[in-house]
Phi, psi and omega in degrees: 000129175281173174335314186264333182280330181280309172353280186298347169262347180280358210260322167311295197294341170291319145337287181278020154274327193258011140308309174319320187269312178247116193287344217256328149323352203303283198296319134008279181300316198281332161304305185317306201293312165300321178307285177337279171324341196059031162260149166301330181208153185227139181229094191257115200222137192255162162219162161248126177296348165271309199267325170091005160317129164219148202253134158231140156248140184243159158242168159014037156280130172311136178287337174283323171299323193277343175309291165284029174245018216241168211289141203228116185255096174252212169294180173285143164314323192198156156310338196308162145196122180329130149269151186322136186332000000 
């Protein structure tokens, strides 16, 4: 990776520490992160693993693509589970 480019990813993963923290940053990140990649739309989609609610954020997405992706409490997303301290 050259010089100006690890630049714009340390400069991202610092962005999606401070999402992490303030969320309301989300979309932000998902621009940067679509610019970086050189893509048209970015999908960021969280679940909670008790309730299985899960929140999405989109960029320069179609609203007919983004529909059926849009916040939901269904199945799980993934098998993952924390393990106990």
């Amino acid at each position: 990776m050259n010089p100006a480019r690890m630049h714009d990813f340390d400069g991202m993963v610092g962005q999606i520490y401070d999402a992490a923290v303030e969320p309301g940053r989300w979309r932000q990140v998902l621009e940067t992160l679509s610019d970086f990649l050189e893509g048209a739309a970015t999908k960021l989609t969280f679940q909670n693993a008790r309730t299985l609610h899960s929140e999405a954020n989109s960029v320069r997405m179609p609203p007919e693509a983004d529909l059926s992706l849009r916040s939901t409490t269904t199945r799980p997303m993934c098998s993952c589970r924390a393990s106990p301290g």
